[in-house]
Phi, psi and omega in degrees: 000136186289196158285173198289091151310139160219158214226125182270144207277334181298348206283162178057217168280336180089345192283200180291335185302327161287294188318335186264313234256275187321264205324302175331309075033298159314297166309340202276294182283017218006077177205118169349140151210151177230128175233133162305142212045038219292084168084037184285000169269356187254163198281014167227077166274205192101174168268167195241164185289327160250039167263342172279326212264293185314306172300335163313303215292318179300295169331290142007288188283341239212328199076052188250187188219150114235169202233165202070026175264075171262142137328097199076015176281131187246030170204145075315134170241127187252117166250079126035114150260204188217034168264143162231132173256147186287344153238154192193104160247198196192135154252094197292353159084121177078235196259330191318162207254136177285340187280330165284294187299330156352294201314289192298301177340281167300340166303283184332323194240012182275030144233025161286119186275326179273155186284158180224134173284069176282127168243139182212126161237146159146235209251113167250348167265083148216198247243162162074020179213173168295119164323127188312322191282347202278285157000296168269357177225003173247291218286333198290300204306336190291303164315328194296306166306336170282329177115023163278144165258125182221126187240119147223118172269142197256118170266351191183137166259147158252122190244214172236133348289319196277357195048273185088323173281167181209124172235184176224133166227147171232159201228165156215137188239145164289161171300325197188114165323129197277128171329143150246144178267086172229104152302322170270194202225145184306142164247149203315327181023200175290107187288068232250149177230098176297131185232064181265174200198149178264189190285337184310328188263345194283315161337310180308318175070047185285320170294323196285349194267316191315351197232345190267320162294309161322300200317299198300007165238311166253119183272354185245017176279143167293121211245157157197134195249145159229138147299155198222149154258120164244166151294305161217156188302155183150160175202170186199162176228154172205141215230148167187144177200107198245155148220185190295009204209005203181143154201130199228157181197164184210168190188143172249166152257138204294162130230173193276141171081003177232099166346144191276339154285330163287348174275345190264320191271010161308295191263019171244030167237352162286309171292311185318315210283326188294281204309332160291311186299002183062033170315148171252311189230131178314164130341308172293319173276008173287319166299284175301338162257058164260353189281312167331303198296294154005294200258003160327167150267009167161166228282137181250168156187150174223189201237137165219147181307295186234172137254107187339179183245009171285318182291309188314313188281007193253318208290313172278002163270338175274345180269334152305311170241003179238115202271122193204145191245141178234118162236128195223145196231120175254150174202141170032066176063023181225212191206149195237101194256154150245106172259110192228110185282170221230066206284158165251000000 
């Protein structure tokens, strides 16, 4: 095991995203790491119960140990082990979001060759994280293109508060991920719209409005709604649209007191814009593969409407533990990232 990284939790925006970017990256490399200020800009800082579920979940996948898994705790040491398990489940407890834990997880396994078994419970629809199908229909098809083999199913939605869901992934990691070029700009090509929802709502027809409000901005997408037994109320929609060049999305979450159509033409006014802007990668999904892209076998690149300050804080934890060069060029409203690893 090497020496200790450290990583001030302060860096970027500051949030979890160092913390899931960092640990993730350890397990990956076996190598300690410890960080400091752990979300100290936010009005709770500290770890949150599901940044313990994520660290937990790595000790676990890895045989690994840390110390400072507390509530409200602002330093961690994260120790690595160097076992991997081939099934893993997880509760992340409530509403916490399984695709953020998700996040630390797949950094962790991306060069495990053998298959792995993931169970993750809690909140797969809620606010501040990607929706699981967004997950399983924008970010997996990305990966796929890197040379992962990936199964992910939603068995149940989880909404805020009581959360409740459950999903499965099951992985193959490549020795080394295959660079992506995506250069050309998306052509409208075929547009799919997902709509769940819980049951409670189905009187209602709340999905069939959520694709019905998408259509009235894109008229030619295809839609498919599902129900739910839930815990708690709530719906949500994710928009994707791939082609040979590109594959971009997009996704609202229901809110109370918001027609259930204006949540479905939100998030097709969101996908419209990117294709006008001529994009390869959404905002989110810009963010969430670059530690992959990092870990590539050669330089990739892509157009995202912008760069976050999430890509921005990812760009600089990875640079921490990976030698990789980031180049990013704005133009005619967008932004061009390069991402070139640094072989020795």
């Amino acid at each position: 095991m090497g020496d200790i990284v450290h990583i001030d939790g302060m860096m970027g925006e500051g949030g979890g995203q160092v913390l899931r970017t960092s640990t993730g990256l350890a397990a990956l490399l076996g190598r300690p790491v410890r960080i400091v200020n752990i979300r100290a800009n936010r009005p709770k800082p500290g770890l949150a119960a599901q940044h313990l579920a994520g660290i937990r979940a790595l000790c676990r996948l890895t045989g690994g140990e840390a110390d400072g898994l507390a509530v409200g705790s602002r330093e961690v040491l994260f120790r690595p082990g160097q076992g991997r398990k081939s099934r893993l489940e997880v509760d992340v407890g409530t509403a916490g979001s399984v695709t953020l834990l998700l996040q630390g997880l797949l950094i962790a396994l991306s060069g495990v060759t053998s298959r792995t078994e993931l169970v993750l419970r809690g909140g797969t629809d809620v606010a501040w994280s990607p929706p699981f199908l967004y997950f399983s229909e924008v970010l997996s098809p990305l990966l796929v293109k890197m040379g992962f083999q990936i199964r992910a199913e939603l068995v149940r939605v989880g909404f805020y508060p009581k959360g409740g869901g459950e999903v499965q992934v099951w992985l193959r990691a490549p020795v080394m991920p295959s660079p992506l070029r995506l250069d050309t700009p998306a052509d409208a090509g075929e547009v799919t719209a997902e709509a769940v929802a819980s049951e409670d709502l189905a009187r209602a027809k709340v999905a069939e409005r959520l694709i019905s409000g998408a259509r009235g901005v894109l008229p030619g997408l295809k839609g498919k709604k599902r129900y739910f037994s839930t815990l708690s109320t709530g719906c949500s929609i994710v928009l994707r649209c791939q082609s040979k060049a590109a594959v971009l999305g997009a996704d609202c979450l229901g809110e109370r007191g918001v027609r259930a159509e204006e949540i479905g033409r939100r998030a097709a006014e969101d996908l419209r814009g990117q294709l006008g802007a001529g994009c390869t990668l959404d905002r989110w999904a810009s963010d969430q593969i670059l530690p992959f892209l990092a870990l590539a076998s050669g330089p990739s690149s892509f157009i995202a409407p912008e760069l976050t300050s999430h890509a921005r804080t990812n760009m600089e934890v990875i640079r921490t533990f990976l030698p990789v060069a980031f180049e990013s060029t704005e133009s005619g409203g967008v932004v061009r990232v390069e991402v070139v690893p640094q072989r020795t």
